[in-house]
C-alpha positions as CSV (number, residue, x, y, z in Angstrom):
1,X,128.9,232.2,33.3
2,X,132.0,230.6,32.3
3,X,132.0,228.1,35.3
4,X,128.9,227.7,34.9
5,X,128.9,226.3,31.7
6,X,131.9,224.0,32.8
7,X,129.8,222.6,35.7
8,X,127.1,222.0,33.0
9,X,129.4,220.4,30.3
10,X,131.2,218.3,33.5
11,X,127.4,217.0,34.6
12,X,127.0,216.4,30.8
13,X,130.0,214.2,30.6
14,X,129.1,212.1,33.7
15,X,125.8,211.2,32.8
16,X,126.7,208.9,30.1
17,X,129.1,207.0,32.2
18,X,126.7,206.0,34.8
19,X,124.6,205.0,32.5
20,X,127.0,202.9,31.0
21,X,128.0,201.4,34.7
22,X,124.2,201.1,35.5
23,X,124.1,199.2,32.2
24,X,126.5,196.5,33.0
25,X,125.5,196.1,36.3
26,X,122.0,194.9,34.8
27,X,123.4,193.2,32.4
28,X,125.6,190.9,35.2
29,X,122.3,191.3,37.0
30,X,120.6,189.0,34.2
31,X,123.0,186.9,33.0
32,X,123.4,185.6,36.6
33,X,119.3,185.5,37.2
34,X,119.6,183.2,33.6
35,X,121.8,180.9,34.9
36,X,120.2,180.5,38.4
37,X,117.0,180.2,36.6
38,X,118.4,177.6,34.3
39,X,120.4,175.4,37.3
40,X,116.8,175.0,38.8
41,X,115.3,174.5,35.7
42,X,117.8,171.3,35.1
43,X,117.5,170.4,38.6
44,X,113.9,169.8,38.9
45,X,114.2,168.6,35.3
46,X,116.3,165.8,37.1
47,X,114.0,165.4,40.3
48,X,111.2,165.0,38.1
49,X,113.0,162.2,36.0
50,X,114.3,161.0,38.9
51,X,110.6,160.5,40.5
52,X,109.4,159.0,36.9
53,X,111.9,156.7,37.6
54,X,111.4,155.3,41.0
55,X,107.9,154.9,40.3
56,X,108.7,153.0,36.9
57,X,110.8,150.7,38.9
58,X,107.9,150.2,41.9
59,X,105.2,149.4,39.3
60,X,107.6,147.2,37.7
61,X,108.1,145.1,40.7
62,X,104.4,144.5,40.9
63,X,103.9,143.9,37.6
64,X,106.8,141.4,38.2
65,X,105.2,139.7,41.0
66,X,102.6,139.0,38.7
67,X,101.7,135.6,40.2
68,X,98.1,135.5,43.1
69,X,99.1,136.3,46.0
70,X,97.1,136.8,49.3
71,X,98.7,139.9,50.2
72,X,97.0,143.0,49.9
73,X,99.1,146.0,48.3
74,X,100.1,149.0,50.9
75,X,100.0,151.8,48.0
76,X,102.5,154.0,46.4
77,X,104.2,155.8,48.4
78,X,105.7,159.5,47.5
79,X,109.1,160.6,46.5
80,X,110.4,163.3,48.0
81,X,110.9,166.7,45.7
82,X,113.8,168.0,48.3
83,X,117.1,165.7,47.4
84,X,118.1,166.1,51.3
85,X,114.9,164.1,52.2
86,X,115.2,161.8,49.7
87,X,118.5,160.8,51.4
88,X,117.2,160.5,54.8
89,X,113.7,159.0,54.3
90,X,113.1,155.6,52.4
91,X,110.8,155.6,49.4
92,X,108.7,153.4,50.8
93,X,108.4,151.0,54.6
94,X,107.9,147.7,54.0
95,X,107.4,144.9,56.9
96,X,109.9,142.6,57.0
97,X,109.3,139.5,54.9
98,X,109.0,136.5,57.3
99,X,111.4,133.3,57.0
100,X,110.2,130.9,54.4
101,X,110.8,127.0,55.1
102,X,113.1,127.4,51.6
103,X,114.9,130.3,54.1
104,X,115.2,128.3,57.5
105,X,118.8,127.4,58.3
106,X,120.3,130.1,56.1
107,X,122.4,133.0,57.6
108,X,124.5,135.8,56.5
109,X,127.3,137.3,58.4
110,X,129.5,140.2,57.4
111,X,133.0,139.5,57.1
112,X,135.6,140.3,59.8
113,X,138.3,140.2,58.2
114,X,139.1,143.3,55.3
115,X,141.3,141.3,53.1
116,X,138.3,138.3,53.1
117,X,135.6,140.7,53.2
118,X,136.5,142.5,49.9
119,X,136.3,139.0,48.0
120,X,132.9,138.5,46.4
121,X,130.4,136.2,48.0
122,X,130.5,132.5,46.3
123,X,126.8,132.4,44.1
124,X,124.4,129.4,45.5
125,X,124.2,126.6,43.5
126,X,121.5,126.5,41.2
127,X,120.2,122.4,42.1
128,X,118.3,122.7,39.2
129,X,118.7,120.2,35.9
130,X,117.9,120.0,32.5
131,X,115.1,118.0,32.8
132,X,113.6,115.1,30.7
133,X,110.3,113.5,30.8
134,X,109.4,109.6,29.8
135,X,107.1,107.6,30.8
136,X,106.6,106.3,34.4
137,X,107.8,102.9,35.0
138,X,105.5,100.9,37.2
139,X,106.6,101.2,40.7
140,X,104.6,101.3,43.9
141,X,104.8,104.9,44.1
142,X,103.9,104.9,40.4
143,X,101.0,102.9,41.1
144,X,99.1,105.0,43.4
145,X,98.9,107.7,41.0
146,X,95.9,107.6,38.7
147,X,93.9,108.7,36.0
148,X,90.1,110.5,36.6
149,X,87.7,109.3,34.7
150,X,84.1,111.0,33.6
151,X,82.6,107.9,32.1
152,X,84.0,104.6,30.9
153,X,87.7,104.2,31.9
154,X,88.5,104.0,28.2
155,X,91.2,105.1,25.7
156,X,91.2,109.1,25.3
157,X,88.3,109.8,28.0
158,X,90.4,110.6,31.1
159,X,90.9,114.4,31.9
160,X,92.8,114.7,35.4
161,X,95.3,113.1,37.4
162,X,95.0,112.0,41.0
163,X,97.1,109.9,43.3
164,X,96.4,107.8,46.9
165,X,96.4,109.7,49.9
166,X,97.4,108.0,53.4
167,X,94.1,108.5,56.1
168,X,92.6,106.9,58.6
169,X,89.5,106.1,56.5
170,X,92.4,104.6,53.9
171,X,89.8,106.2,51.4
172,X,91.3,109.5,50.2
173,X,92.4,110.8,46.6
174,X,94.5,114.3,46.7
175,X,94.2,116.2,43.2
176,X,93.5,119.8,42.2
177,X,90.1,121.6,42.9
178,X,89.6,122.9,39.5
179,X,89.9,119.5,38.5
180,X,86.1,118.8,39.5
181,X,83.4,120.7,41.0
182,X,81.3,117.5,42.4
183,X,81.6,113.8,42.5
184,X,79.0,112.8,39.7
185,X,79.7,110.2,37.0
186,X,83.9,110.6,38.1
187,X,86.4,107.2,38.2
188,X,89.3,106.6,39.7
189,X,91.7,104.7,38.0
190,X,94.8,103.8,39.4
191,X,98.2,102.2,37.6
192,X,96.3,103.2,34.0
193,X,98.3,101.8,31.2
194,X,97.3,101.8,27.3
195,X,93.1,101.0,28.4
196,X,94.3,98.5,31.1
197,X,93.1,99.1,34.6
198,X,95.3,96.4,36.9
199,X,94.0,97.9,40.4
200,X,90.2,98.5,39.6
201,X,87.9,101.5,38.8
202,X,87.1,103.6,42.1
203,X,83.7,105.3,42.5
204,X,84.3,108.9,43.6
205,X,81.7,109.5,46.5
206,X,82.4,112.9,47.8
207,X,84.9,115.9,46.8
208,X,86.0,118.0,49.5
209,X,87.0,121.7,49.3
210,X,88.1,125.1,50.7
211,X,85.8,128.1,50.6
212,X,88.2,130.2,49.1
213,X,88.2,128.0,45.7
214,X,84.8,127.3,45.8
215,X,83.8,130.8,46.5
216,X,86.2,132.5,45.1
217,X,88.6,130.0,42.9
218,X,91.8,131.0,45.3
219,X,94.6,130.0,43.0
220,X,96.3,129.5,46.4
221,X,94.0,127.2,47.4
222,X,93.8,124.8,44.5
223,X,94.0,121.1,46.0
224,X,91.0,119.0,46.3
225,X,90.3,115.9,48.4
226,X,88.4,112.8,47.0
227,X,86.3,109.9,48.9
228,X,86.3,107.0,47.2
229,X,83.9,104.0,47.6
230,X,85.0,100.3,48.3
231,X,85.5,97.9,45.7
232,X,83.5,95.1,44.7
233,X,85.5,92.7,47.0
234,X,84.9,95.4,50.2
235,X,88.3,96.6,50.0
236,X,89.5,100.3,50.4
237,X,91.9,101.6,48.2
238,X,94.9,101.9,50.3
239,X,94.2,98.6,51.3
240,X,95.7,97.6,48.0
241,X,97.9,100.6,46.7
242,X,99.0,102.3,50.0
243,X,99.1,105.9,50.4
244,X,101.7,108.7,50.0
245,X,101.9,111.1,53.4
246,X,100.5,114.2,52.8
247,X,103.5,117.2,53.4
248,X,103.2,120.6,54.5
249,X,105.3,123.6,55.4
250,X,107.9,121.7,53.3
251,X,110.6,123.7,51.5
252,X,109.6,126.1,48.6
253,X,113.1,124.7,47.1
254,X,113.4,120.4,47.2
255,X,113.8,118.6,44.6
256,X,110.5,116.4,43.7
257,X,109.1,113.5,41.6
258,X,106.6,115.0,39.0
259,X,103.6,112.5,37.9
260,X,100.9,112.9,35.4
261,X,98.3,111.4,32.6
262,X,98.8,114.0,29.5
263,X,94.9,113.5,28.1
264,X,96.6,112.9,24.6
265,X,98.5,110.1,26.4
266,X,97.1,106.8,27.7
267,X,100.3,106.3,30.6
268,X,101.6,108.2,33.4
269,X,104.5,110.7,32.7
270,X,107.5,111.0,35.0
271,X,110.1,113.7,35.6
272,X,112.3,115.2,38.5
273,X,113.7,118.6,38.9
274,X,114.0,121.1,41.3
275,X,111.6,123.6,42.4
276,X,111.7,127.2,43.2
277,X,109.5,129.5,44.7
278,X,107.0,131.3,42.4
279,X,105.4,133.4,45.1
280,X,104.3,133.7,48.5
281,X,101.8,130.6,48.1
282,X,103.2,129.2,44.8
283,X,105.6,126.9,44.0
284,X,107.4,126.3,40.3
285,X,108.7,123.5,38.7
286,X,110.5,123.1,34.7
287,X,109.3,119.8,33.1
288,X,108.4,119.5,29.6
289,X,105.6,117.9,27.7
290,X,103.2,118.5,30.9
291,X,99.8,119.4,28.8
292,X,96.0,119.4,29.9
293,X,95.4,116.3,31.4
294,X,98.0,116.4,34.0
295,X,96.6,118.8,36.6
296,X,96.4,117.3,39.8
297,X,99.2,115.3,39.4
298,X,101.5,115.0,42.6
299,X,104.7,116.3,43.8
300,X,106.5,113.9,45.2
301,X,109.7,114.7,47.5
302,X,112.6,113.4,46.6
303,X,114.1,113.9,50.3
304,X,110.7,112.8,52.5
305,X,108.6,111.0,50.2
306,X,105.8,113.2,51.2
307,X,103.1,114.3,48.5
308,X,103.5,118.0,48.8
309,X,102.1,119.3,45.8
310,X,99.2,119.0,42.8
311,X,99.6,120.5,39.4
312,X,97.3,123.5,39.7
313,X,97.9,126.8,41.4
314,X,98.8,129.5,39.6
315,X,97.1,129.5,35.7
316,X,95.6,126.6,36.9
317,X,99.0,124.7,36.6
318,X,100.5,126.8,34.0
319,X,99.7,128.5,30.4
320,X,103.0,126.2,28.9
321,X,103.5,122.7,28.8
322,X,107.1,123.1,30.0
323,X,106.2,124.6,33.5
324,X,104.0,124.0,35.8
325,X,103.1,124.9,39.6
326,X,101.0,124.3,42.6
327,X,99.6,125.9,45.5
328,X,102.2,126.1,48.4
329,X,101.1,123.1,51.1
330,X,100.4,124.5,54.3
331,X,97.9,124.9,57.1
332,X,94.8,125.6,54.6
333,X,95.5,121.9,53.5
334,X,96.2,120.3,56.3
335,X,92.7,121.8,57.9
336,X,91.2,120.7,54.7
337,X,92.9,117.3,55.3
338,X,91.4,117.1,58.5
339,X,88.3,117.6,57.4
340,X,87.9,115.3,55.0
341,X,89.3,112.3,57.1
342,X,86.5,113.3,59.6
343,X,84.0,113.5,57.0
344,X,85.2,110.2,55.0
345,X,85.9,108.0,58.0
């Protein structure tokens, strides 16, 4: 009876020290589950963040882009959840942009040589001024650039800007398309000064166009060709003014003369700069006091001579009058250019 009671008081005394054993063992048990719990919380916390950041940044970029371009947009693509995948697989495959004329000739090696290689890389220079605008002395080059007309060639009734092109049919204006929609009632005055008209008024006879602006008002495609009639005395305009050659697949980047008949202005304005590249099909240029009146106005390169821009394009030449910007000159032009001489000849 005796050791049987001992056996029962010994079980007795156990009991509550496995409990107690069992009891931290579950307690280790959840204090580790917590922590696990909470490293995956803050981890996909992160990934999550992570993914709300990359696709911040990708709709930035397009939002950046902001100017028309042709190119269609591929879609979003998906960021990985697992942080090994994101490692080996890009965000997003993009083609590989092709060379622009403003990128021909330009190469970038690594260097060889440690002690060069761990120098930074010399910035480009920026060829770029502070530009000024006055008003364009008379010049021949001057000279072929004009004022359009929608009436009498009078004081405060132009509303464009146009200038000679060289053709065959040495009857060919180059302006932008948004500038007019058909030839009816419009003048060509070239030289305008103050009311004066040294060179004649010019009878627009035909305006020549690419689908894609009439159809569709492609910013990318907004450059017009004008025919213009003989004058009284059977000449044709480039008879008397000569023409500038038209340019195309020119650099995005070149510095260029900048013409154009502000309509609260009765002369041409002048300035010179340096262009950049505002997009695929858009080029930029930074000269003040361009205001409505001077769309259409050329580009004229400083290096070739060559016309190879209008003031148009993008915002239909731009929403400030201290930038402006014009459809990229390429094949669309020249096959519009073609056209035209085949038409006006």
């Amino acid at each position: 009876m005796s050791s049987q009671r001992r056996r029962h008081r010994k079980r007795f005394v156990l009991r509550p020290t496995l409990a107690v054993a069992l009891l931290a063992v579950v307690l280790v048990g959840a204090i580790a589950g917590v922590s696990t719990l909470t490293s995956r919380a803050v981890a996909s916390s992160r990934q999550s963040a992570q993914a709300r950041h990359v696709a911040k940044d990708s709709k930035g970029v397009k939002q950046h882009a902001g100017s028309p371009s042709p190119t269609p947009s591929s879609g979003s693509a998906a960021v990985p959840s697992d942080p090994q995948a994101a490692t080996d697989t890009p965000v997003a495959q993009l083609p590989a942009a092709e060379p622009s004329p403003s990128d021909s000739g330009s190469t970038t090696a690594a260097a060889a040589d440690p002690a060069t290689s761990s120098a930074p890389a010399p910035a480009p220079a920026d060829t770029r001024s502070t530009p000024s605008t006055a008003a364009a002395p008379a010049s021949a080059e001057a000279n072929r650039v004009g004022a359009l007309f929608s009436g009498s060639a009078s004081a405060g009734n132009h509303f464009c800007t146009a200038s000679v092109v060289h053709s065959s049919g040495r009857n060919l204006l180059l302006t932008a398309a948004h500038c007019v929609s058909s030839a009816n009632g419009i003048t060509f005055v070239p030289g305008y000064r103050d009311g004066k008209t040294p060179f004649g008024v010019w009878q627009v006879t035909q305006v020549f166009e690419t689908n894609g602006w009439t159809q569709g008002q492609d910013p990318d495609q907004d450059f017009a060709f004008l025919q213009v009639a003989p004058n009284s005395a059977g000449q044709r305009i480039e008879d008397v003014l000569g023409g500038n050659t038209l340019g195309t697949n020119e650099s995005f980047t070149s510095t260029v003369r900048l013409y154009g008949y502000p309509d609260s202005g009765e002369q041409p304005l002048l300035c010179s700069n340096a262009t950049t590249k505002q997009s695929a099909y858009q080029r930029r240029i930074d000269c003040p006091s361009y205001s409505a009146g001077t769309s259409g106005g050329p580009w004229i390169s400083a290096d070739t001579g060559h016309v190879t821009g209008v003031i148009g394009g993008y915002q239909q030449g731009g929403d400030t009058d201290d930038t402006s910007y014009t459809a990229y000159f390429d094949s669309t032009i020249a096959n519009l250019y073609q056209n035209a001489v085949s038409s006006a000849s």
